[in-house]
N, C-alpha and C positions, 0 to 999 in steps of 0.2 A: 737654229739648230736645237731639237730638241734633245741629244745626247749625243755629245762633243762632234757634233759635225756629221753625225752617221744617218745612210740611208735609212729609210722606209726595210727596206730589204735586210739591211745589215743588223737592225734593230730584233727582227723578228726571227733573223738565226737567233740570235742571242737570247732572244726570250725562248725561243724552245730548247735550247741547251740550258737554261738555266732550270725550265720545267721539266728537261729529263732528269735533271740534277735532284732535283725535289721531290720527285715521282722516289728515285732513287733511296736515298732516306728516308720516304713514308715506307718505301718495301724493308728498309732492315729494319725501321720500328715494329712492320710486323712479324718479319721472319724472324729478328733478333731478338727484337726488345718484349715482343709481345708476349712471347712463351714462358721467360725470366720474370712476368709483371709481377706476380706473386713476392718472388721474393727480391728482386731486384730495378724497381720500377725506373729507377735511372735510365734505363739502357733506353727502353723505349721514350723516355719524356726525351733525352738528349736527342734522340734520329728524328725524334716528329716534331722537339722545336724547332732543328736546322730542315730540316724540310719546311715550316713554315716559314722560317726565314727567307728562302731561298724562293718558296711559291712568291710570294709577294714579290720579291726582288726583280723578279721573274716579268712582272708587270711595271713596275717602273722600268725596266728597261723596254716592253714597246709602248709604254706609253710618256717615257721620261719622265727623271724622277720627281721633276716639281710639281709636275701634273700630276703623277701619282699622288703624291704628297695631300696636293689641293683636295683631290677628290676624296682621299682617305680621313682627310680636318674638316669637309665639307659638314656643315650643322647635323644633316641626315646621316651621315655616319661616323661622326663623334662618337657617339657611344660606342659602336662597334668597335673603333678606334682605340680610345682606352680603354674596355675589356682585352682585346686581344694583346696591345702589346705589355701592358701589364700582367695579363695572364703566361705570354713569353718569358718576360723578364723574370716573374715569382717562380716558374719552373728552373730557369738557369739559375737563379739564388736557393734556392732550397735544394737543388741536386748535388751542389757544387758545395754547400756550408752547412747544411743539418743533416746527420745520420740519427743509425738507430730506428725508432717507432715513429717519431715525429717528423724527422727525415721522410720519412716512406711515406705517409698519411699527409702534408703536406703537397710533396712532389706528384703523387696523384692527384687531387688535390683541384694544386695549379692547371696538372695535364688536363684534367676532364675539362675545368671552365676553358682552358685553351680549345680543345676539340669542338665544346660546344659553340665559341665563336669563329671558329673556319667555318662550321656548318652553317650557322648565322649567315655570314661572309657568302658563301658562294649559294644559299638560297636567294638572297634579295638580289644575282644575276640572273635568276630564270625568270622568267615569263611569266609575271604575275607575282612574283617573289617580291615580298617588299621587308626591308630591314626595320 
């Protein structure tokens, strides 16, 4: 069983409700957060981390989560590995404990190196793409 006894089937609703979930949150980062970026970059770091949160999540559950796991720690994508969730983590610590100039400049910051390793992430899945 690779998540708690669940089909092939039952797995892959679940990954697509969790990617319309994620899908979800990258739109209010843009509709929301995106237009506030100037003066309120929070709004957007918050929807487009739980969007990232929730993408990935989204994959460990069709491919369960240890497997996920494996392939995420896999040597080849170590790196990607610890940029991204450290770039997650330094967004949710810097939006949530530093205001002000530093605050802002920070939590962008974190956001950009985040963005730039989703795109990292999801090129080395195309065809010819490599990490």
């Amino acid at each position: 069983p690779v998540l708690f006894g669940l089909s092939y089937a039952q797995r892959f609703r679940l990954f697509l409700g969790s990617l319309l979930l994620s899908g979800l949150f990258f739109a209010l980062g843009m509709l929301v957060g995106l237009p506030s970026l100037a003066v309120r970059p929070q709004k957007f770091a918050l929807c487009f981390t739980f969007g990232s949160a929730t993408f990935m999540a989204s994959f460990a559950l069709l491919k369960g989560p240890m497997n996920h796991l494996k392939s995420m720690f896999a040597p080849d994508r170590l790196p990607f590995t610890a940029v991204y969730m450290t770039s997650m983590a330094s967004t949710l610590y810097f939006t949530f404990s530093h205001g002000g100039l530093s605050g802002y400049v920070l939590t962008l910051s974190s956001t950009a190196v985040q963005i730039a390793a989703l795109v990292w992430y999801l090129v080395s899945f195309m065809p010819g793409g490599e990490a």
